[in-house]
C-alpha positions in Angstrom: -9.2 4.7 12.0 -7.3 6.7 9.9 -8.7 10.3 8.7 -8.6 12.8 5.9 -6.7 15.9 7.5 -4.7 13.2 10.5 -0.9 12.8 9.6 0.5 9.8 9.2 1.5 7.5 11.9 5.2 7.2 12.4 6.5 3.9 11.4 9.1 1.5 9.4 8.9 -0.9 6.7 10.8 -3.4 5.1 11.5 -3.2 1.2 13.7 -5.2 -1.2 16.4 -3.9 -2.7 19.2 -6.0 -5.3 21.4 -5.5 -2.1 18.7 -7.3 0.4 16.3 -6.3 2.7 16.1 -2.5 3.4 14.5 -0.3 6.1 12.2 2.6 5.2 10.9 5.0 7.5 7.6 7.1 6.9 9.3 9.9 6.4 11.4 8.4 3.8 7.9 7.7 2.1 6.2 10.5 2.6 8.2 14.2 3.4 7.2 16.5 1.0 5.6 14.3 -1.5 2.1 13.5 -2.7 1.5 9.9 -2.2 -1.0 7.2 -3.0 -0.8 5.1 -0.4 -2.7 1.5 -0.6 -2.8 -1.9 1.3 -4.1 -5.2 0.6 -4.5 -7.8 3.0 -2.0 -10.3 1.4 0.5 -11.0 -2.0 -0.1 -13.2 -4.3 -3.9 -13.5 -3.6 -6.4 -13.0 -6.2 -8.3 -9.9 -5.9 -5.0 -8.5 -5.1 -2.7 -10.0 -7.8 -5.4 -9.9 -11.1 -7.4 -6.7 -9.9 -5.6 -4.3 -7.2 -1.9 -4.3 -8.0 -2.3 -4.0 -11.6 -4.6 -1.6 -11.9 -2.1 0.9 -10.4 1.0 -0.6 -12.0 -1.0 -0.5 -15.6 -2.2 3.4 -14.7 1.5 5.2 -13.6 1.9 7.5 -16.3 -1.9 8.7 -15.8 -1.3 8.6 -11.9 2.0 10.1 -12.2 0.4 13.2 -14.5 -2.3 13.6 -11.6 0.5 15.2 -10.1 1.6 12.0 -7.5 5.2 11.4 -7.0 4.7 8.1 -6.1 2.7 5.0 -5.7 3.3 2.6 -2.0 1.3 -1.1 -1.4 1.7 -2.5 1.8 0.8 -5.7 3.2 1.3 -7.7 5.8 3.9 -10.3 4.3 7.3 -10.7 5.0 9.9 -8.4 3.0 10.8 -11.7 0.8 7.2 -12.8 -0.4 6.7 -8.8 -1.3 10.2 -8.7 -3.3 9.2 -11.8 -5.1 5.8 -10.4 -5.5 7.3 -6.8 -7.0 9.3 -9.3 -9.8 6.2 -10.8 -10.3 3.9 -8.4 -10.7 6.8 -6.3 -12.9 6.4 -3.3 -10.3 10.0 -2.5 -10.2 10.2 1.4 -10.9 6.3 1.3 -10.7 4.8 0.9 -7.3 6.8 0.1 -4.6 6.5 -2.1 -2.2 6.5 -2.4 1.8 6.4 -5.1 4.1 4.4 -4.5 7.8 5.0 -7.8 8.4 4.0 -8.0 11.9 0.8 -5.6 11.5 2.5 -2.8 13.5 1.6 0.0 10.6 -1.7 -1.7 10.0 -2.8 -1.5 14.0 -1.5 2.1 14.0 -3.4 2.8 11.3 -6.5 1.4 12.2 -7.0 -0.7 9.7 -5.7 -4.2 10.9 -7.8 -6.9 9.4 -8.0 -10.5 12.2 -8.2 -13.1 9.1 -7.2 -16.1 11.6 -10.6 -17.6 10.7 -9.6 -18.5 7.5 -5.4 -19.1 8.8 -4.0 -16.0 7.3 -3.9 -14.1 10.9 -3.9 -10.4 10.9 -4.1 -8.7 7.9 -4.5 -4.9 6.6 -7.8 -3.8 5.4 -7.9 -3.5 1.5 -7.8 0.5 1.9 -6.3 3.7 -0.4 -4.6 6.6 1.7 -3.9 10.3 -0.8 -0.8 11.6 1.6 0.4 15.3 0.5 3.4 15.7 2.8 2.6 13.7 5.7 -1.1 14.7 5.9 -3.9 12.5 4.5 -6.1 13.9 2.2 -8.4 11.2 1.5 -9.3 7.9 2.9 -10.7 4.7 0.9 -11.7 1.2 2.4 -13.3 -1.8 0.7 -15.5 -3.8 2.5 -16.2 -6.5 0.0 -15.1 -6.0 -3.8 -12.5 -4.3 -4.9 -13.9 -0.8 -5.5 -13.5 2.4 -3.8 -9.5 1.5 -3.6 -8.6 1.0 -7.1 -6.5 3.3 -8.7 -9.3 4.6 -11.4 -11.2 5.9 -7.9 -8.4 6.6 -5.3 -6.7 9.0 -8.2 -9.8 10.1 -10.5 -8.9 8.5 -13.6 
């Protein structure tokens, strides 16, 4: 798994832009910026819809004056169901983001989450990355509730 002081893995994800489906590289996402990266294992469930997504969307300015240039969710959906979930959720200019649709980022991460016991197949972990220029400086993971990954404790509001 993941640690504080690793670098990020290398990877790409899908995002959706008015013109369609884009790539996005890691480096894209994370050369010389300080990032709050989180995942959730899918869109449009609960915890991740009511509690997770919001709480960072609702916090931006506060995040934003923490000194973070800007706020990435992954999850392991397909770049449509995460563009519908952006206009949903009114993320636009907010949080963007990223589909790992096949798990790729998640597995390289360390933080894949096999859900095929319940037919959602693998997943992410629910988990909060702080990424200052490609090197992690903290590392959160839920095991149950949504705690240690919200944006109140990932960015010490």
């Amino acid at each position: 798994m993941i640690e504080a002081g690793d670098r990020v893995p290398e990877g790409t994800f899908k995002t959706m832009t008015p013109e369609g489906p884009k790539a996005l590289d890691t480096n894209a996402i994370f050369a010389g910026k300080k990032v709050v990266f989180f995942g959730v294992p899918g869109a449009f469930t609960p915890g991740c819809s009511k509690v997770h997504l919001p709480g960072y969307i609702e916090n931006i300015d506060a995040i934003r004056a923490k000194g973070i240039d800007s706020v990435v969710c992954m999850a392991v959906n397909d770049v449509f169901v995460m563009g519908a979930w952006s206009e949903d959720q009114g993320a636009d200019g907010k949080v963007l983001l990223v589909s790992d649709g096949s798990a790729h980022y998640a597995k390289a991460l360390g933080l894949e989450l096999d859900l095929d016991h319940v037919h959602m197949g693998m997943r992410c972990k629910r988990f909060s990355l702080v990424v200052n220029d490609g090197v992690v400086e903290s590392v959160n993971v839920d095991t149950r509730a949504i705690e240690a990954t919200t944006a109140e404790q990932t960015c010490g509001l």
